[in-house]
DSSP file (Angstrom, degrees, kcal/mol; ACC not computed):
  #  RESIDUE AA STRUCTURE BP1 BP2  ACC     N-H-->O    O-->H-N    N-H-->O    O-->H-N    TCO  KAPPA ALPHA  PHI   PSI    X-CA   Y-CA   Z-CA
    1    1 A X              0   0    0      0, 0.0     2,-0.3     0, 0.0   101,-0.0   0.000 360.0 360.0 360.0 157.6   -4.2   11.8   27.8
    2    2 A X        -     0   0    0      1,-0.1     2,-0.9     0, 0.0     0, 0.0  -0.584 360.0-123.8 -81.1 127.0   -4.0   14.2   25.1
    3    3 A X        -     0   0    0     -2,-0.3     3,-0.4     2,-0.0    -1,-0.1  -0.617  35.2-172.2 -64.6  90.7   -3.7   13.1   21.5
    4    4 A X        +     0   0    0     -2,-0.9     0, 0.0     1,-0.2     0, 0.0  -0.332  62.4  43.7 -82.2-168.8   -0.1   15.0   20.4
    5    5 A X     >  +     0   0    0      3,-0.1     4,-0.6     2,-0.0    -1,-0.2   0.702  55.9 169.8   2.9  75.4    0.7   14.8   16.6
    6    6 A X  H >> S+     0   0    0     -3,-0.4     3,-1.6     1,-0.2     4,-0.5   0.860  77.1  52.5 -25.4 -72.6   -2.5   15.4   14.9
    7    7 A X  H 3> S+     0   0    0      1,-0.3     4,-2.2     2,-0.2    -1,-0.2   0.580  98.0  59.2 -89.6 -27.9   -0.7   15.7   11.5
    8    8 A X  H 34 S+     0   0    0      2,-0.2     4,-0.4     1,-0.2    -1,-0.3   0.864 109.3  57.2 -78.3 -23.3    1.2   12.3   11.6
    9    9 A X  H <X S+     0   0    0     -3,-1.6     4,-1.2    -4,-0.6    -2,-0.2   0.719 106.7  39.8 -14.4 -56.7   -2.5   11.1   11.9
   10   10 A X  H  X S+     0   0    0     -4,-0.5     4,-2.3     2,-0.2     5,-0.2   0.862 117.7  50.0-111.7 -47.6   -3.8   12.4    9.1
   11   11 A X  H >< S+     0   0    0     -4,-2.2     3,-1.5     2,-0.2     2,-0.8   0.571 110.9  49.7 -53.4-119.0   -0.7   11.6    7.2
   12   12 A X  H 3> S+     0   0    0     -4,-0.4     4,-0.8     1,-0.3    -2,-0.2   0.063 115.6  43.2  34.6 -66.3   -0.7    8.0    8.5
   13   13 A X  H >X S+     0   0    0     -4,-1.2     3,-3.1    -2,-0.8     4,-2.2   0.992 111.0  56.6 -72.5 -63.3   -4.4    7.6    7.5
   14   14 A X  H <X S+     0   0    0     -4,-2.3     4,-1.0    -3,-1.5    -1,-0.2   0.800 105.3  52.4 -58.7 -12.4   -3.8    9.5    3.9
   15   15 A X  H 3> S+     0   0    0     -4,-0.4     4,-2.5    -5,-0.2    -1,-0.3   0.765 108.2  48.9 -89.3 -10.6   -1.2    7.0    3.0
   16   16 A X  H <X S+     0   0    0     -3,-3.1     4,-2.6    -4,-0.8    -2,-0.2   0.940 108.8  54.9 -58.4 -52.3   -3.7    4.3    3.8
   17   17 A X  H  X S+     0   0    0     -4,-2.2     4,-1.5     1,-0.2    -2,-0.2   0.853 111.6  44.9 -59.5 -32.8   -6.1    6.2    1.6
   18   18 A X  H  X S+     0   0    0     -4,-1.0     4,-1.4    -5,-0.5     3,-0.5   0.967 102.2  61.7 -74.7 -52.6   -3.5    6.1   -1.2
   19   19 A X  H  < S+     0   0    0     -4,-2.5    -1,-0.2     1,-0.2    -2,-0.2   0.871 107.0  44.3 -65.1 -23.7   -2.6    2.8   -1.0
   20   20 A X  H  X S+     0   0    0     -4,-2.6     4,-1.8     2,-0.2     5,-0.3   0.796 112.3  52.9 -86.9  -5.1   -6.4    1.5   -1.8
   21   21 A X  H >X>S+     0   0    0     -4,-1.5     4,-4.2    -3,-0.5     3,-0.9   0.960 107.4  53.5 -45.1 -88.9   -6.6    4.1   -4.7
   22   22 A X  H 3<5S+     0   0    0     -4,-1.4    58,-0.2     1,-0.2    -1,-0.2   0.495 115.7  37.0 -36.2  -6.2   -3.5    2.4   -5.7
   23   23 A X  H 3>5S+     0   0    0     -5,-0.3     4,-1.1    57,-0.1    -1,-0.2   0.869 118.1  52.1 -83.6 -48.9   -5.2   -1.2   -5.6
   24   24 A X  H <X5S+     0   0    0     -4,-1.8     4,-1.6    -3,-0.9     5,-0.4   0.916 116.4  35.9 -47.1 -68.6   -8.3    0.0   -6.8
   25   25 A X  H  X5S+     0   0    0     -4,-4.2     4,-3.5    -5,-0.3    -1,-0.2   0.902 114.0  53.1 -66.5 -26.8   -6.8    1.7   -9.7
   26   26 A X  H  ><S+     0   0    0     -5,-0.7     4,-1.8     1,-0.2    -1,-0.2   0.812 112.3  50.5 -78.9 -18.8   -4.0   -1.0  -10.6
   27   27 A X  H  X S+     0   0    0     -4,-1.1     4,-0.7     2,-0.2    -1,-0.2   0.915 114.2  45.5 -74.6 -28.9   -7.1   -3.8  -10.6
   28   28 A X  H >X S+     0   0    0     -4,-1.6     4,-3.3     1,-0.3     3,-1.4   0.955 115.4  48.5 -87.3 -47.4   -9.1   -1.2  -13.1
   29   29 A X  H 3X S+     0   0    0     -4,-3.5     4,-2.3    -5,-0.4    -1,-0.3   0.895 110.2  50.7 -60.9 -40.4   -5.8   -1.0  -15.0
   30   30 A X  H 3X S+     0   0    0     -4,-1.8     4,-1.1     2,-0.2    -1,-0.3   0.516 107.9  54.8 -56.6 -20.6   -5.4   -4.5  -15.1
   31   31 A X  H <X S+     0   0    0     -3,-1.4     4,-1.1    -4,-0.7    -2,-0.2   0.930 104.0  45.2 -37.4 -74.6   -8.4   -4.9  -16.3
   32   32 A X  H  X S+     0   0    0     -4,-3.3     4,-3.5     2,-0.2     5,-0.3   0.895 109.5  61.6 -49.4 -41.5   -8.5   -2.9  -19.1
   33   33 A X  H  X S+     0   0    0     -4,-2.3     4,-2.0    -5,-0.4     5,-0.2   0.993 115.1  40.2 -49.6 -61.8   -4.8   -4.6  -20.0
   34   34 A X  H >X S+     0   0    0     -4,-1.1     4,-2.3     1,-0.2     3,-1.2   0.861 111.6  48.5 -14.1 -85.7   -6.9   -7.7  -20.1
   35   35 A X  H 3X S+     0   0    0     -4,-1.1     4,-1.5     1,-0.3    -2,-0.2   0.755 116.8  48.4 -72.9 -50.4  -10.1   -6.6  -21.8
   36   36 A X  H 3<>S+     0   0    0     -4,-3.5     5,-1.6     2,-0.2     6,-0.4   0.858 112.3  45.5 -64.0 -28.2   -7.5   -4.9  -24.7
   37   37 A X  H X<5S+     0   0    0     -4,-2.0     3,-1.8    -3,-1.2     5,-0.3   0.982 120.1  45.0-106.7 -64.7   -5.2   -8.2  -25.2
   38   38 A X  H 3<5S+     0   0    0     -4,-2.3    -1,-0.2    -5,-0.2    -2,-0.2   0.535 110.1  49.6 -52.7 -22.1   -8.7  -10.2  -25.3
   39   39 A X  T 3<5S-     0   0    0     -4,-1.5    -1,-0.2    -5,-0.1    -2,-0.2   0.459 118.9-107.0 -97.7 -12.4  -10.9   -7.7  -27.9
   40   40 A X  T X 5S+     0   0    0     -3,-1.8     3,-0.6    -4,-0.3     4,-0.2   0.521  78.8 134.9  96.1 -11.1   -7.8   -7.8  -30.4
   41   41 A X  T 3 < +     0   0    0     -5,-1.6    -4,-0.2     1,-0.2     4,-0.1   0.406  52.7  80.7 -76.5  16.0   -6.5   -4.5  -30.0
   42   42 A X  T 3  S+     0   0    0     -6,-0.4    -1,-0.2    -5,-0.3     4,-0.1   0.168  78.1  70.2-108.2  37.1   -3.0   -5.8  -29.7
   43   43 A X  S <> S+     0   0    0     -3,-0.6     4,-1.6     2,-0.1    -1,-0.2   0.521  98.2  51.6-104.2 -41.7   -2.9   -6.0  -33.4
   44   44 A X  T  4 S+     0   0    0     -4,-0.2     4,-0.3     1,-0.2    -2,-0.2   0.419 102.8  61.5 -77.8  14.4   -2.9   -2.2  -33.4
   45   45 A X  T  > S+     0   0    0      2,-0.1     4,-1.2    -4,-0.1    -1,-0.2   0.768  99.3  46.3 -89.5 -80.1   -0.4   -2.5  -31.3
   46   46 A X  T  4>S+     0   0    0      2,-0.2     5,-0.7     1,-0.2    -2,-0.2   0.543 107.7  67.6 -57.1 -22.3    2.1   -4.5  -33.7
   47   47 A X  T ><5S+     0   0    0     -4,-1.6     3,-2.0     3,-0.2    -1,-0.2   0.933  97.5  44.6 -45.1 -67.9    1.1   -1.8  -36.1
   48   48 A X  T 345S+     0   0    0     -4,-0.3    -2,-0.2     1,-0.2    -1,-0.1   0.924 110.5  57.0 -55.7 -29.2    2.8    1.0  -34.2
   49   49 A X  T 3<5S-     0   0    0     -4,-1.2    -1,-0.2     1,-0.1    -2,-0.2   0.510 117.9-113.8 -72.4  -2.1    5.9   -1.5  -33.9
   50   50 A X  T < 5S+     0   0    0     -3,-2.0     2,-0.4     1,-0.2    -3,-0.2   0.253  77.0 127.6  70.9 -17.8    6.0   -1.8  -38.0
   51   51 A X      < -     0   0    0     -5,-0.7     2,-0.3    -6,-0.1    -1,-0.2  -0.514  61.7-107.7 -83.7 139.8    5.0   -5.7  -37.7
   52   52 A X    >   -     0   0    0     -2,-0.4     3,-0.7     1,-0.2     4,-0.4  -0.385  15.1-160.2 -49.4 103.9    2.4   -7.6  -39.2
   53   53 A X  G >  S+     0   0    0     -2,-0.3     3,-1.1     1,-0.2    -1,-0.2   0.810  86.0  60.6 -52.8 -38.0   -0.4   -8.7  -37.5
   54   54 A X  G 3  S+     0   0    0      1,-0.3    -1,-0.2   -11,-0.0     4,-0.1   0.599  93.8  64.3 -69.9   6.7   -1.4  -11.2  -39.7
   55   55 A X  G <  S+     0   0    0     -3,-0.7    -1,-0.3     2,-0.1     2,-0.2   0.889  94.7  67.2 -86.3 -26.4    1.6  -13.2  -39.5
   56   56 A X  S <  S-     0   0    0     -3,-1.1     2,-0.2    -4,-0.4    -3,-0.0  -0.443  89.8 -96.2-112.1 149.2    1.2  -13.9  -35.9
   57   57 A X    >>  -     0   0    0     -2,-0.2     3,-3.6     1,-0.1     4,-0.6  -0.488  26.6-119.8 -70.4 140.3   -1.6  -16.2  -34.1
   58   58 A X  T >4 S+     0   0    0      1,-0.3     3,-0.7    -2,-0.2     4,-0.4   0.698 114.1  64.5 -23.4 -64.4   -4.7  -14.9  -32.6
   59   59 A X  T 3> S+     0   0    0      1,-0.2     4,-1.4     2,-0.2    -1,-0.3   0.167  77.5  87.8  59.7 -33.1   -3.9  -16.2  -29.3
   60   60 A X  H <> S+     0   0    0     -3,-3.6     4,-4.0     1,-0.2     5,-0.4   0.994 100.4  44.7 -43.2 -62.4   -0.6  -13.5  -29.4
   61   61 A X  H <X S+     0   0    0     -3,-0.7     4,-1.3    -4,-0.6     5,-0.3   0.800 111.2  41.6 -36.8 -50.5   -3.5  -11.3  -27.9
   62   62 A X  H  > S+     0   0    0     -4,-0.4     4,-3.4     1,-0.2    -1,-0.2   0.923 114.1  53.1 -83.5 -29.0   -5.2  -13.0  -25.6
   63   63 A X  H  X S+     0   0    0     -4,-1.4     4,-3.2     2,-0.2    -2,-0.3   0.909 117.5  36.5 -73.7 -33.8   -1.9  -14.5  -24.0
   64   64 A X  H  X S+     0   0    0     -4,-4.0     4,-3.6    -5,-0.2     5,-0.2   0.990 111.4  54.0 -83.2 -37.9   -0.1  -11.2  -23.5
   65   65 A X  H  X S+     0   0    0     -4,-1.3     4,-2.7    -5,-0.4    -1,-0.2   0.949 118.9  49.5 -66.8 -38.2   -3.6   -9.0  -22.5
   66   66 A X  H  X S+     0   0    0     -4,-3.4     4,-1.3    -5,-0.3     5,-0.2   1.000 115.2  40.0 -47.0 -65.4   -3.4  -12.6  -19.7
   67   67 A X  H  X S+     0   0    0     -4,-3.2     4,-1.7     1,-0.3     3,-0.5   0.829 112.7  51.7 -65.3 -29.8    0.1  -12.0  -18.8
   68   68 A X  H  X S+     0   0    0     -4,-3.6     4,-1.3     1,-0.2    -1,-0.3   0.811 110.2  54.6 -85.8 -16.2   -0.1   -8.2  -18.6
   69   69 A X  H  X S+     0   0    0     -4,-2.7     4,-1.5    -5,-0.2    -1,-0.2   0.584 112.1  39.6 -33.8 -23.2   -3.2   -8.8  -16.2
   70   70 A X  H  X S+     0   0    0     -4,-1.3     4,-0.7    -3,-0.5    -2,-0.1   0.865 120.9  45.8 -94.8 -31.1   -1.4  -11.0  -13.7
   71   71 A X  H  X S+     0   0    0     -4,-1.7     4,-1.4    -5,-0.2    -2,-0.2   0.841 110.3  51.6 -89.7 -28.9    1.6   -8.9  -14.0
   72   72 A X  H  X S+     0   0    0     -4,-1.3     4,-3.6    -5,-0.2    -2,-0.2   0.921 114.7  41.4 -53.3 -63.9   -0.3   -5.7  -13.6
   73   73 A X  H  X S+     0   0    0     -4,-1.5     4,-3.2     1,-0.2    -1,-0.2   0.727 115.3  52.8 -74.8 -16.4   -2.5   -6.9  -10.0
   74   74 A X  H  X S+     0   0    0     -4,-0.7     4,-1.1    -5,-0.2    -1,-0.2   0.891 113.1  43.0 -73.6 -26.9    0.9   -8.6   -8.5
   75   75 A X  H >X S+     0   0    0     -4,-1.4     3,-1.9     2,-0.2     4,-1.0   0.974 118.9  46.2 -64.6 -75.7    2.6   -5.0   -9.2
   76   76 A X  H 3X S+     0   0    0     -4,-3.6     4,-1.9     1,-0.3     3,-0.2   0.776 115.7  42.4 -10.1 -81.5   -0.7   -3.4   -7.7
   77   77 A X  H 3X S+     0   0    0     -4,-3.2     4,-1.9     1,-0.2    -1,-0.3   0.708 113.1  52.8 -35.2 -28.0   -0.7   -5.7   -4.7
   78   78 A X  H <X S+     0   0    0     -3,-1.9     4,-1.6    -4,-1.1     3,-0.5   0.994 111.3  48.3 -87.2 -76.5    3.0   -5.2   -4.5
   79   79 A X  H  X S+     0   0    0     -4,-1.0     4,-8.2     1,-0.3     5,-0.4   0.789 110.4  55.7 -37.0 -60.0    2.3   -1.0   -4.5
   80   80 A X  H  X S+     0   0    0     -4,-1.9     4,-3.6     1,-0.3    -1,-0.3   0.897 104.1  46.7 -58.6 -55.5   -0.4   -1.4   -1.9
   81   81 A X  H  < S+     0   0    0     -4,-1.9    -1,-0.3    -3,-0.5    -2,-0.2   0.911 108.8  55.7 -49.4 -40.5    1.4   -3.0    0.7
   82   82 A X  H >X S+     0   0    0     -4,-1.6     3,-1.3     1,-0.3     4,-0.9   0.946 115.5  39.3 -63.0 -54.5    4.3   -0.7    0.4
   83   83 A X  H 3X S+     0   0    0     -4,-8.2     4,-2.2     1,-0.3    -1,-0.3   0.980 114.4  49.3 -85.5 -22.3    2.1    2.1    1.0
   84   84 A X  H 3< S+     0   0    0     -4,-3.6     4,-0.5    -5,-0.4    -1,-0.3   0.383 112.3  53.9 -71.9  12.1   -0.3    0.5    3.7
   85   85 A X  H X> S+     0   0    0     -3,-1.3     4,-2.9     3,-0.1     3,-2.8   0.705 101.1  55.7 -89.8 -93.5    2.9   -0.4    5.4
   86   86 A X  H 3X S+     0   0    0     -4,-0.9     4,-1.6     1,-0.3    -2,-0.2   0.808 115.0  42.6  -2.9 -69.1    4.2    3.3    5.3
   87   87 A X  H 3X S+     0   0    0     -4,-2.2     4,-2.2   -72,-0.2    -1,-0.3   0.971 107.1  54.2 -63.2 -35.9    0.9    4.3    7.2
   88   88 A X  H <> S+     0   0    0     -3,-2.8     4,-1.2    -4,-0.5    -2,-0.2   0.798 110.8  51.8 -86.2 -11.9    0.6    1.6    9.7
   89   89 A X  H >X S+     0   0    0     -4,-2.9     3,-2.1     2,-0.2     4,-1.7   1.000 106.0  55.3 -58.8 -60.8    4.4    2.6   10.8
   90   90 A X  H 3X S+     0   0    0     -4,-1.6     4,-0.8     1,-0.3     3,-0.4   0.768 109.5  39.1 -12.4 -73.8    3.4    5.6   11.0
   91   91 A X  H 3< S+     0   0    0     -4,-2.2    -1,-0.3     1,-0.2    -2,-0.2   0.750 115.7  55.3 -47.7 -29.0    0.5    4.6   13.5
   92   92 A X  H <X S+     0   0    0     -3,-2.1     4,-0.8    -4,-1.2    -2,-0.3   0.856 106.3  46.8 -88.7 -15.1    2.9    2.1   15.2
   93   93 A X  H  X S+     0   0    0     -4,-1.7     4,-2.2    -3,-0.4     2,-0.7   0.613 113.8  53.6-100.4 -20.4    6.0    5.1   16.0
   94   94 A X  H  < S+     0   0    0     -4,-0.8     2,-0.2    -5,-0.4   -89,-0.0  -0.964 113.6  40.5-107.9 138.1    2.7    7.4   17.4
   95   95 A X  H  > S+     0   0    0     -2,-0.7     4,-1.8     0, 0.0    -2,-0.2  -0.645 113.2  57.7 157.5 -33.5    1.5    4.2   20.0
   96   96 A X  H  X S+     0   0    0     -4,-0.8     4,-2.6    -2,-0.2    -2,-0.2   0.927 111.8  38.8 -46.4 -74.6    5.4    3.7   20.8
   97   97 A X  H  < S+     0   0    0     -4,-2.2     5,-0.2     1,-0.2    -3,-0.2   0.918 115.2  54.4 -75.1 -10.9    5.6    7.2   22.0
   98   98 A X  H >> S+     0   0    0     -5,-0.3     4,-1.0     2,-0.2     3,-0.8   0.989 109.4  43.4 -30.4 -79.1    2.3    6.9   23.5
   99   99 A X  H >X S+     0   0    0     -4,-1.8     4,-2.5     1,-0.3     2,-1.1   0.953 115.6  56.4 -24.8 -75.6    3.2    3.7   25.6
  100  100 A X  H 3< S+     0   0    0     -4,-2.6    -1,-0.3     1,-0.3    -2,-0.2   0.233 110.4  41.1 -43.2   9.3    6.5    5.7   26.3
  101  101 A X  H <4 S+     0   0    0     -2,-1.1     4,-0.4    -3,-0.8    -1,-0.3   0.520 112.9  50.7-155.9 -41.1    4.8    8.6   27.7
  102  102 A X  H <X S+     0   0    0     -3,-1.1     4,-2.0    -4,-1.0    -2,-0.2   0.705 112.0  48.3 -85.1 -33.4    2.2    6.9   29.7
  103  103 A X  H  X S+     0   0    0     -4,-2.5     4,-2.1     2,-0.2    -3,-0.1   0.721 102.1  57.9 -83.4 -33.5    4.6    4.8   31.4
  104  104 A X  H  > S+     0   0    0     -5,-0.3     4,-1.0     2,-0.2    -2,-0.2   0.595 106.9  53.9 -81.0  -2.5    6.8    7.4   32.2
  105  105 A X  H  > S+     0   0    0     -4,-0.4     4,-0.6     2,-0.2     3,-0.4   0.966 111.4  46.2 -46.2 -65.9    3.6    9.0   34.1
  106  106 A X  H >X S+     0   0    0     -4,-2.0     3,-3.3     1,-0.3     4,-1.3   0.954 109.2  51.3 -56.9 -72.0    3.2    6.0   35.9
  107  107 A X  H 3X S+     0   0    0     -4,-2.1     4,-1.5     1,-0.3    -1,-0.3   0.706 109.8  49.2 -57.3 -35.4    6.6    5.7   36.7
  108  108 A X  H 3< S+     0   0    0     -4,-1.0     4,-0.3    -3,-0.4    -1,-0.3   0.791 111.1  51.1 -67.8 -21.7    6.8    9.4   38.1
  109  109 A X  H <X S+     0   0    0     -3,-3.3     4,-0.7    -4,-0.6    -2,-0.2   0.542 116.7  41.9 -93.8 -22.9    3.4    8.7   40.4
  110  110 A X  H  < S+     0   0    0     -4,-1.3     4,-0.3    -5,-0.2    -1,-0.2   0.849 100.2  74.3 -91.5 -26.0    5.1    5.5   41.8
  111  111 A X  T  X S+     0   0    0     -4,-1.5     4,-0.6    -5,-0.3     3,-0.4   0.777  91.6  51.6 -76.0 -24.5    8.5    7.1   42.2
  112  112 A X  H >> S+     0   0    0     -4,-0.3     4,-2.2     1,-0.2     3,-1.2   0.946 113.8  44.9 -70.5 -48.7    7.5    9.4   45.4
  113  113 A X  H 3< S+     0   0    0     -4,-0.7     4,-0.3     1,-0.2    -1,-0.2   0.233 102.9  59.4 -75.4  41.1    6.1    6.1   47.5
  114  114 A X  H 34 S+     0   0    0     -2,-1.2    -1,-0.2    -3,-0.4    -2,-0.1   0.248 110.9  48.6-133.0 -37.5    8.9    3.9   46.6
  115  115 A X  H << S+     0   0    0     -3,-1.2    -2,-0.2    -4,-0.6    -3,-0.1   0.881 106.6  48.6 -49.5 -60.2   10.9    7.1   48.6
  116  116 A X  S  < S+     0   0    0     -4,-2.2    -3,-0.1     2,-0.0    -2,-0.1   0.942  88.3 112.0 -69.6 -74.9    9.0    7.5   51.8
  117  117 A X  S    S-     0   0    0     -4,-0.3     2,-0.3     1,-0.1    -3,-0.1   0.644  74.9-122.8 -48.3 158.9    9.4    3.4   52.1
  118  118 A X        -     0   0    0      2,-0.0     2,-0.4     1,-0.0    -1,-0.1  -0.638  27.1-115.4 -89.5 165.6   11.8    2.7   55.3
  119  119 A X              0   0    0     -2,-0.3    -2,-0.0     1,-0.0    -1,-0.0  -0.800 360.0 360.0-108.9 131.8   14.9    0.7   54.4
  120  120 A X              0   0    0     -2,-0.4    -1,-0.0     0, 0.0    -2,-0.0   0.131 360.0 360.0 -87.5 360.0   15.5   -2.5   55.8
């Protein structure tokens, strides 16, 4: 049988592709959130905000650059699904009307001998 809707295909597959960009990138980004809250830069941080770095523990840093990692790859993960979801519907509505389509074949190729039969 003929493959109809090429283009829900290739949309299907490009929202796949998007959703591991979006993992990919939301791990990188969560990284760097990390890597910043761990190096100290979240003293320059408290800067922009008008507060005083010194006033506050070392440890400010490291805990939030933790927490905006954790929160960063659940978001990610969270992102990923939604759009790998989005594609594999996508695949599952084109295999629906597949099924549907092939079955009403069949059903038309059975439907003349199921005619000729004699009645009982």
């Amino acid at each position: 049988m003929e493959n109809k809707f090429r283009v829900l295909r290739i949309i299907g597959t490009l929202w796949k592709i998007l959703a591991w960009i979006a993992l990919i990138g939301g791990i990188l980004l969560a990284i760097g959130v990390l890597l910043i809250g761990i190096l100290g830069s979240g003293g320059i941080i408290l800067r922009q905000f008008g507060q005083d770095p010194s006033l506050m523990p070392g440890a400010v840093g490291v805990v939030s650059g933790i927490a905006g990692f954790i929160i960063s790859v659940i978001i990610s993960i969270i992102y990923f699904l939604m759009l790998y979801a989005v594609g594999e519907l996508i695949y599952l509505l084109l295999a629906i009307e597949e099924n549907t389509r092939q079955t009403m074949h069949l059903m038309r190729e059975e439907a003349p001998e199921a005619s000729s039969m004699p009645s009982r």
